[in-house]
MARMI-293117 format. One record per residue (C-alpha): residue number from 0; residue in one letter; x, y, z. Coordinates in nm, 4 decimals. Each point is the difference from the previous one (the first is absolute). Layout:
<atoms>
  dolo  fido         u         v         w
   NUM     a         X         Y         Z
...
</atoms>
This chain:
<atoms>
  dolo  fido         u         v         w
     0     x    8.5000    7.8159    9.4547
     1     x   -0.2739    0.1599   -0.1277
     2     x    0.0756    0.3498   -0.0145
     3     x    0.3405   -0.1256   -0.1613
     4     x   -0.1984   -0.1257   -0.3214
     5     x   -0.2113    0.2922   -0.0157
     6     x    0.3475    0.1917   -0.0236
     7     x    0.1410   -0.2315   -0.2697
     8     x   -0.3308   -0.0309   -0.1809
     9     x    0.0163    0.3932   -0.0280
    10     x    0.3467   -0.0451   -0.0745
    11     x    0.0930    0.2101    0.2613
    12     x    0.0163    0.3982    0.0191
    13     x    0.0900    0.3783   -0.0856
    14     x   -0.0424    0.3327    0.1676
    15     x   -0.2169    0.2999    0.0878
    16     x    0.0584    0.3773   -0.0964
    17     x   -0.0935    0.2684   -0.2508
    18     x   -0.3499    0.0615   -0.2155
    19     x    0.0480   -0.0155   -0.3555
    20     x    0.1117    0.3948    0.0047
    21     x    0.1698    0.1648   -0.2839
    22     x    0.3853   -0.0074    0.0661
    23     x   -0.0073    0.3778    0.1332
    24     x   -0.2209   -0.0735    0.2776
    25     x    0.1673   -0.3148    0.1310
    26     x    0.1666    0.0321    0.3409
    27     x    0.3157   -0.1936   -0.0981
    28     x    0.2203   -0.1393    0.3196
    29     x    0.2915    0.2225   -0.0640
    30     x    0.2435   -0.1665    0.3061
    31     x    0.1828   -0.3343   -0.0510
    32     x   -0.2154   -0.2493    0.1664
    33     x    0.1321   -0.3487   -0.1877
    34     x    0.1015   -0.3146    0.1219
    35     x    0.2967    0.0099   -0.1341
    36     x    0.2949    0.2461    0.0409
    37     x    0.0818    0.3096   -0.2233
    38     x    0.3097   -0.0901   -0.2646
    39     x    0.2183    0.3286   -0.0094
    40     x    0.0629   -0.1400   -0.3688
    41     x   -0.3053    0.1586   -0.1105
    42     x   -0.2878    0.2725   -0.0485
    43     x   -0.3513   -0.0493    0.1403
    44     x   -0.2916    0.1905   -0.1010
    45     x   -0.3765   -0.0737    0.0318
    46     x   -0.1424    0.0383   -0.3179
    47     x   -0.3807   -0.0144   -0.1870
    48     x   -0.1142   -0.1259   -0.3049
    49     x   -0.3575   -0.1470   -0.1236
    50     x   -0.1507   -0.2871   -0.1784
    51     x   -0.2872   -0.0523   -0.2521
    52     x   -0.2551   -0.0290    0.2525
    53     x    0.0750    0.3451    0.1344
    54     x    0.1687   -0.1600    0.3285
    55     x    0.2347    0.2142    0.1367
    56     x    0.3448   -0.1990    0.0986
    57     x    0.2395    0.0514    0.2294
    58     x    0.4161   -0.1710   -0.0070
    59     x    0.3107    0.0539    0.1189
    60     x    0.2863    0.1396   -0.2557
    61     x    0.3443   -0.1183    0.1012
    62     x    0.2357    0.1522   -0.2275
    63     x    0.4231   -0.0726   -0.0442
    64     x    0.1825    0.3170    0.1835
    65     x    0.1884    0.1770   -0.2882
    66     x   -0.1983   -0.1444   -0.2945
    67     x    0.0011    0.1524   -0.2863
    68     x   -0.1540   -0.0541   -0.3739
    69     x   -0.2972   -0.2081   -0.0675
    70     x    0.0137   -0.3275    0.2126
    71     x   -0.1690   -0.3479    0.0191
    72     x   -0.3285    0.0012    0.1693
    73     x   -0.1572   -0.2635    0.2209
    74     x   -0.3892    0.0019    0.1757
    75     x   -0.0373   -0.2481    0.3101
    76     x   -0.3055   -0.0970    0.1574
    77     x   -0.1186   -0.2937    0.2562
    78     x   -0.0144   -0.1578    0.1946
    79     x   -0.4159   -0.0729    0.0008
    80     x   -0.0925    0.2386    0.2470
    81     x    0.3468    0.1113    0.1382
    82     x    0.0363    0.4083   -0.0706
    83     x    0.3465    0.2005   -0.1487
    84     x    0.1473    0.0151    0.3466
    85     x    0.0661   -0.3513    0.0187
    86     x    0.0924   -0.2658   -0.2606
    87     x   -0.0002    0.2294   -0.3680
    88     x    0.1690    0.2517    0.1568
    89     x    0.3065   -0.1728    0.1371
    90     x    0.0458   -0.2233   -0.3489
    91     x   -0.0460    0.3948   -0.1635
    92     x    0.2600    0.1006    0.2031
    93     x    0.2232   -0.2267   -0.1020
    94     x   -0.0231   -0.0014   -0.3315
    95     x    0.0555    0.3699    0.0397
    96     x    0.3076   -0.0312    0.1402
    97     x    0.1372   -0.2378   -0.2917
    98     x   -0.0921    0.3298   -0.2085
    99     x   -0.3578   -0.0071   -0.1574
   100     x   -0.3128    0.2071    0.1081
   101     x   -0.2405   -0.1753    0.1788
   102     x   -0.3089    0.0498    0.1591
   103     x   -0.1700   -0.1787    0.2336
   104     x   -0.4068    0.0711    0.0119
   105     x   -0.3319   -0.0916    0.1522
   106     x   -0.2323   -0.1692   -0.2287
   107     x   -0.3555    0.1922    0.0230
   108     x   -0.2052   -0.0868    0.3142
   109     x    0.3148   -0.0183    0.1792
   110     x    0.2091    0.1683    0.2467
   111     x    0.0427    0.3481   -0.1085
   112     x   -0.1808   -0.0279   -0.3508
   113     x   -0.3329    0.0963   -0.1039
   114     x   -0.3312   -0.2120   -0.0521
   115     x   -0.3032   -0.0920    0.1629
   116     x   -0.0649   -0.2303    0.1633
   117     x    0.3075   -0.0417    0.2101
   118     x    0.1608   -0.3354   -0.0039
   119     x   -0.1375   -0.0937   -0.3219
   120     x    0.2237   -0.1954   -0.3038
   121     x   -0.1081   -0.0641   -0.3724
   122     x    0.2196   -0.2024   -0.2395
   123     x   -0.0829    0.2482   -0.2529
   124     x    0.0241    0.3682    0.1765
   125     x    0.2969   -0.1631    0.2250
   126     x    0.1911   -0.1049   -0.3876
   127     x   -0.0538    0.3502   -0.0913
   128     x    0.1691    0.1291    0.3162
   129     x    0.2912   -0.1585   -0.1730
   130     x   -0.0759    0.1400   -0.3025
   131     x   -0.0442    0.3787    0.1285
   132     x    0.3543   -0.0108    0.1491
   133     x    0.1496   -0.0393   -0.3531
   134     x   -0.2185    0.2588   -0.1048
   135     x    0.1418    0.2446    0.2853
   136     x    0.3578   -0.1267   -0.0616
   137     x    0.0107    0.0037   -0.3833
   138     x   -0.0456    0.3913    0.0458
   139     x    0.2651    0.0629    0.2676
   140     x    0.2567    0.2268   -0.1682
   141     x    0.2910   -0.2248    0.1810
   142     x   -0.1844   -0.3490   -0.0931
   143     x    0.0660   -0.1800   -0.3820
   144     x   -0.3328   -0.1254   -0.0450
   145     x    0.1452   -0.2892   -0.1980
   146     x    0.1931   -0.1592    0.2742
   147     x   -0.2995    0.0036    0.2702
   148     x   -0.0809   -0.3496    0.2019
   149     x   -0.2277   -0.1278    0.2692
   150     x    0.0373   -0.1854    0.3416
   151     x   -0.3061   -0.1674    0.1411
   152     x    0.0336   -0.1680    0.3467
   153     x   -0.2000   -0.2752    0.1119
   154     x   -0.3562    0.0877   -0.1218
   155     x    0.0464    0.2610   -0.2151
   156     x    0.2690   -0.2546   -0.2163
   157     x   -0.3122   -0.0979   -0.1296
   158     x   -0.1326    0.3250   -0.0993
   159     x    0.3900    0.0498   -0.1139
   160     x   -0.0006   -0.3077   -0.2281
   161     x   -0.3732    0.1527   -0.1140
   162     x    0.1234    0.3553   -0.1013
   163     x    0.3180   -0.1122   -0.1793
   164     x   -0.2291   -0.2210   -0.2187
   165     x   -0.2189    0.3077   -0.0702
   166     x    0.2766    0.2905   -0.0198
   167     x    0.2695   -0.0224   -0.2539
   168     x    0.1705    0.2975    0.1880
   169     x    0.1163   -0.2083    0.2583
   170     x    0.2820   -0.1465   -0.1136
   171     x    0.0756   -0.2609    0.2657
   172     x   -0.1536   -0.1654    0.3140
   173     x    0.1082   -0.1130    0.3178
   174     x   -0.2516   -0.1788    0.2293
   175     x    0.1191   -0.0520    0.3557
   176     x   -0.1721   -0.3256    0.2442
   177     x   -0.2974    0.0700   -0.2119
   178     x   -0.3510   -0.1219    0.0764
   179     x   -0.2690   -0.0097   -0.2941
   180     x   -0.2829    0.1302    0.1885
   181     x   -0.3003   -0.0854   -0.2743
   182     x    0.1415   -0.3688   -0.0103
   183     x    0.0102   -0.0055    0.4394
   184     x   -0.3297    0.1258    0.0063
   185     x   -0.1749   -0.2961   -0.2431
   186     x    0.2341   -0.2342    0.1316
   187     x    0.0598    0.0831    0.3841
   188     x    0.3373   -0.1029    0.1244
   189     x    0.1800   -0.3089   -0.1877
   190     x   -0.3386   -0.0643   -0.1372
   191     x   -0.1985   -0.0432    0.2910
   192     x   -0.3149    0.1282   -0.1265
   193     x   -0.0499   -0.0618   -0.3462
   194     x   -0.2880   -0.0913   -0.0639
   195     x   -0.3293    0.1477   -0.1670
   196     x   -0.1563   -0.0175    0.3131
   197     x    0.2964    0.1184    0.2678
   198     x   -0.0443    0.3342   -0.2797
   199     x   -0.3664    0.0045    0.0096
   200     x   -0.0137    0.0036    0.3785
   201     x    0.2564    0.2862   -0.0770
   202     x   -0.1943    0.2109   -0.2271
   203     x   -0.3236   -0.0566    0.2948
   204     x    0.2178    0.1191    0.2635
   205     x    0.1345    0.2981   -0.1863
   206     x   -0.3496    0.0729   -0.1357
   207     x   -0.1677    0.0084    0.3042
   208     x    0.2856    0.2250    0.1698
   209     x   -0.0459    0.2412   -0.3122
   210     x   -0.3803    0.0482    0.0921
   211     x    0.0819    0.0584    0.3366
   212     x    0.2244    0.2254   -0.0956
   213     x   -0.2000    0.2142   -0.1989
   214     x   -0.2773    0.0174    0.2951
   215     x    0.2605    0.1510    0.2319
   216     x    0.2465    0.1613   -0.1895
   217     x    0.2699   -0.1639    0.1861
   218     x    0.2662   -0.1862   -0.1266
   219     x    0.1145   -0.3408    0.2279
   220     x    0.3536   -0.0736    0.0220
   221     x    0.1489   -0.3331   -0.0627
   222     x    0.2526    0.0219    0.2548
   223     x    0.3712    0.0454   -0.0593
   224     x    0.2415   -0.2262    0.1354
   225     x   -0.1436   -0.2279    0.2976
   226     x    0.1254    0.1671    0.3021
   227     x    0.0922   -0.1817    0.2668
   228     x    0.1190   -0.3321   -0.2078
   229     x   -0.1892   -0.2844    0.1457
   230     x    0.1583   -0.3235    0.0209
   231     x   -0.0899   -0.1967   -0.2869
   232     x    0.0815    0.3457   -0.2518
   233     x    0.1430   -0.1468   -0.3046
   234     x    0.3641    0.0663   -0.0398
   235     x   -0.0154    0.2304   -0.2699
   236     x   -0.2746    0.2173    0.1962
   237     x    0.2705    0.0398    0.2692
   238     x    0.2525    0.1311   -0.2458
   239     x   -0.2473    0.2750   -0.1071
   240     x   -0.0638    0.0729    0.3586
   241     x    0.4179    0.0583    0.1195
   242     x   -0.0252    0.2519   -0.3357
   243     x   -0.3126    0.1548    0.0266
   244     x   -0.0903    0.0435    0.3815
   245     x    0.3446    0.0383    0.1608
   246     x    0.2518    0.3038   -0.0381
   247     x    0.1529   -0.2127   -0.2799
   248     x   -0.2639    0.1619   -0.2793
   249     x   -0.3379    0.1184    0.2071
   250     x   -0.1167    0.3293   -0.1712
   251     x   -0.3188    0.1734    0.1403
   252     x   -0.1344    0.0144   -0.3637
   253     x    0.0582   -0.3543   -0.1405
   254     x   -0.3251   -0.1887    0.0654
   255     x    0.2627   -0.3366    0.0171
   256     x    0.0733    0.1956    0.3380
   257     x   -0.3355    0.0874    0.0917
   258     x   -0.3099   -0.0759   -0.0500
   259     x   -0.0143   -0.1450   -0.3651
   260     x   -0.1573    0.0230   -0.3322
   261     x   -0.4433    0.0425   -0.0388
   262     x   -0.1306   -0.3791   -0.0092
   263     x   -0.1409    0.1171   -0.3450
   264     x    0.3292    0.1910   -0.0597
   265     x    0.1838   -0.3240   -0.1922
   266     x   -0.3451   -0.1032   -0.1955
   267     x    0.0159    0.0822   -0.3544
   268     x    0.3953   -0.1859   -0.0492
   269     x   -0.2172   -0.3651    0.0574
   270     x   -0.1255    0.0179   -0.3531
   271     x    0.2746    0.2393   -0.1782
   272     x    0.3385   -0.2334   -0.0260
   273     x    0.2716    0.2394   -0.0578
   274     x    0.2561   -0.1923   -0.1420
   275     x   -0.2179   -0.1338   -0.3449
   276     x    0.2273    0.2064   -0.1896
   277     x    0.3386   -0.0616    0.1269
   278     x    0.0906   -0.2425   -0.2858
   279     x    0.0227    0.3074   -0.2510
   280     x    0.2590    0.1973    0.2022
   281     x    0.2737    0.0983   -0.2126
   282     x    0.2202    0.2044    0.2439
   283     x    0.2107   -0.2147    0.2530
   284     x   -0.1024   -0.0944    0.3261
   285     x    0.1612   -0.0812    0.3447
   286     x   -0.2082   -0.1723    0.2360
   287     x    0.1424   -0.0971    0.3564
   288     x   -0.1036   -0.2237    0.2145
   289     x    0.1017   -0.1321    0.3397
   290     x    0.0863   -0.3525    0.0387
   291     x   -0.2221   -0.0936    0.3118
   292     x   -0.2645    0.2871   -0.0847
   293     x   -0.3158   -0.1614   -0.0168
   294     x   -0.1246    0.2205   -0.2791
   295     x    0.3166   -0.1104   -0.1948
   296     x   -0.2903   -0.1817   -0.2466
   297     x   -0.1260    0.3673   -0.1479
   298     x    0.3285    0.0416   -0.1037
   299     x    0.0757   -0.3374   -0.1544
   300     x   -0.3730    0.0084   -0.1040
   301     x    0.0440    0.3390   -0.1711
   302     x    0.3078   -0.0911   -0.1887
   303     x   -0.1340   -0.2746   -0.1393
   304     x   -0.2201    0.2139   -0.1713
   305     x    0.2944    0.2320   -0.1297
   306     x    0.1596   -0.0394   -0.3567
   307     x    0.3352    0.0573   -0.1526
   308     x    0.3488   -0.0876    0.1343
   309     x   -0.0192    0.4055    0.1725
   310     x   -0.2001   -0.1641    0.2948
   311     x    0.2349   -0.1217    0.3119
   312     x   -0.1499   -0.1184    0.3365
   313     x    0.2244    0.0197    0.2769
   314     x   -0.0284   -0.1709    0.3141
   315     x    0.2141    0.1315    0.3195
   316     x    0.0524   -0.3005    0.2212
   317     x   -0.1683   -0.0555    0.3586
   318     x   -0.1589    0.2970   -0.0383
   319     x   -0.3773    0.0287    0.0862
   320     x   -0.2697    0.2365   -0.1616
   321     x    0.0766    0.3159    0.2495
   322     x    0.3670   -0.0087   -0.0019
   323     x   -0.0162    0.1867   -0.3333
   324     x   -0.2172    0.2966    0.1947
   325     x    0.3120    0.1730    0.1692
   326     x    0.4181   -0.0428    0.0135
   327     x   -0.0337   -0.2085    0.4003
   328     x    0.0833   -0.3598   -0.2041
   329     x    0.2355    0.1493   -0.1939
   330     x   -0.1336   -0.1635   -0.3136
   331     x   -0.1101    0.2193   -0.2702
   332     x    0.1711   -0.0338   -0.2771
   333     x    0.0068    0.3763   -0.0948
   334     x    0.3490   -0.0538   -0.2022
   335     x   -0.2119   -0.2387   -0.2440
   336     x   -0.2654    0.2567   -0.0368
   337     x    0.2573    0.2796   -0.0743
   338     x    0.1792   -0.2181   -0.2807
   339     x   -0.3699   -0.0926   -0.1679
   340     x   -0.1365    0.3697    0.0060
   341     x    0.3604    0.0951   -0.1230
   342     x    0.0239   -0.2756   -0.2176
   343     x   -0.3604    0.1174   -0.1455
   344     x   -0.0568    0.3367    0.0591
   345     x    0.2437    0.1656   -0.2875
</atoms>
C-alpha cells in the first residue's frame, strides 16, 4: 500500500525522451505508434512549435481530408503524465473528423518534447504549453485565429481552466475528468492530508530528496502505475492500471506506463493553486465529469469557482475517471463537444 500512496502523492506519471533540442535536431517518431487506430477521415502530420521558455514541443496535427479555407482550431493536452499517442490524440482525432484542426501535443518534459529534467511539470511553464499552441495555431495559414479552443484531460484541465483565465485568445474551454493537481497536492486525495503538518512533512521529504539530488545528479522516479495491483489497490488505482499497463493504452513513453514522474517532479504545484483566477473567465467553459469518477470533485470544485451563465458542467452517468481516456466505454460525449466548440468558435 505503500508504494500506491507514493504514486498518488506524486500524482502519478509522464514519460522519457528528447533533450531540450531546437526543433531541427529532434528525432521525431515518424511511424504510427498510437493506441488508438488511424481515422481515414483525416490528415496526420507531426508538427513543432515553441514556448516562452525556449522548450521545444512536439503534437500531433489531425487535419479534415478535403478542407479548405481557414478552419476552427483546437489544442489538447493530458492526461498528467499520459503522452500524444494515447488520450489527446484520440479526443484530437475526433474532433478532426467533425471538421476542425486539432492537435494533440506533449507538454515540455514529456514524451517527445523538450526540457530538462525529464518527467518534470510546473503549473506555470505547463499553462504556457497551452498558451504556445495558440501561438503556433493563430499563424497557420488554414487556422482563423479567432475561433481557436483548448481541451485539457484530467490534469492538464487544470492547467486548461488556468490558461483560458490568462489568454483572451482562447475563446472556449473544455476540461475532460479533470484533476486540479495544485489543490491534490495540498490536500492529498478527498482531503486526506490537509494539514500544516501532513505539508510540512511534505516540503522535508521533498527537500531532503532535492539535496540528494543535487549530490548525484540523478533524478529518482516516483513510480508510475503500481504494477502488479496488490490486493487492497484502491478501485480507482485499478482503473488506471487496465488503461495504462495493458494493450488498452500502455505507450513506452508515458511515465503513467512506466516508471513515473521525479519525486521532486510535482513540487512547486503544492504552493501555486491554479485555479485562483477562474472566477474572471469570460469565455464559456465545458467541464465533464464522470459520474462514479472519484476526481468528479475538481470538476464540481472548479465550477464553482466559474462565473456567468456560459459555464455548463456535465456529468456522463456511471462513468468513472478513466472511461473518458479512450472510446472502450463508449461514453464520451464528443457530439456535445462538437456543438459547444461550434456553438462558440464562429
Amino acid at each position: 500500500m505503500k508504494k500506491i500512496i507514493t504514486v498518488l502523492t506524486g500524482i502519478a506519471l509522464v514519460a522519457s525522451c528528447c533533450n531540450n533540442k531546437n526543433a531541427n535536431d529532434m528525432n521525431l517518431t515518424q511511424e504510427w505508434d498510437k493506441t488508438f487506430p488511424k481515422s481515414d477521415l483525416v490528415e496526420h502530420s507531426k508538427v513543432t512549435f515553441h514556448n516562452h521558455y525556449g522548450i521545444s514541443l512536439v503534437a500531433d496535427m489531425y487535419v479534415p481530408k478535403g478542407a479548405e479555407g481557414k478552419l476552427p482550431a483546437i489544442a489538447v493536452s493530458g492526461p498528467f503524465g499520459a503522452v500524444k499517442e494515447q488520450t489527446s490524440g484520440i479526443y484530437a482525432q475526433h474532433m478532426a473528423e467533425r471538421g476542425f484542426l486539432a492537435v494533440a501535443f506533449d507538454p515540455s518534459f514529456t514524451g517527445e518534447s523538450g526540457g530538462e529534467p525529464r518527467r518534470t511539470a510546473s503549473p506555470d511553464i505547463n499553462t504556457e504549453d497551452f498558451l504556445a499552441a495558440v501561438d503556433f495555431l493563430s499563424n497557420q495559414e488554414n487556422v482563423d485565429p479567432e475561433r481557436i479552443g483548448i481541451i485539457g484531460i484530467c490534469g492538464f484541465g487544470g492547467m486548461a481552466i488556468n490558461a483560458a483565465a490568462l489568454d483572451p485568445r482562447i475563446k472556449a474551454t473544455v476540461t475532460s475528468t479533470m484533476y486540479d493537481i495544485s489543490r491534490v497536492a495540498r490536500e492529498g486525495y478527498f482531503g486526506s492530508a490537509d494539514s500544516e503538518e501532513a505539508r510540512d512533512a511534505q516540503r522535508q521529504a521533498w527537500a531532503a530528496q532535492r539535496t540528494e539530488e543535487y549530490r548525484t545528479g540523478d533524478h529518482k522516479r516516483a513510480g508510475g502505475v503500481v504494477d502488479p495491483l496488490p490486493d487492497d489497490a484502491p478501485w480507482f488505482v485499478k482503473d488506471y492500471h487496465d488503461y495504462y499497463k495493458t494493450p488498452r493504452g500502455y505507450h513506452p513513453r508515458s511515465g503513467n506506463s512506466t516508471d513515473g514522474w521525479n519525486i521532486t517532479g510535482t513540487m512547486s504545484f503544492l504552493n501555486q493553486p491554479l485555479l485562483d483566477m477562474a472566477g474572471e473567465i469570460k469565455t464559456p467553459v465545458l467541464l465533464i465529469h464522470g459520474e462514479k469518477a472519484h476526481s468528479r470533485y475538481f470538476s464540481e470544485g472548479a465550477f464553482a469557482k466559474l462565473k456567468g451563465d456560459n459555464k455548463e458542467l456535465l456529468i456522463i452517468p456511471g462513468a468513472v475517471h478513466t472511461d473518458l481516456y479512450d472510446d472502450k466505454a463508449g461514453v464520451i460525449p464528443y457530439d456535445k463537444i462538437e456543438s459547444f466548440f461550434k456553438e462558440n468558435l464562429k
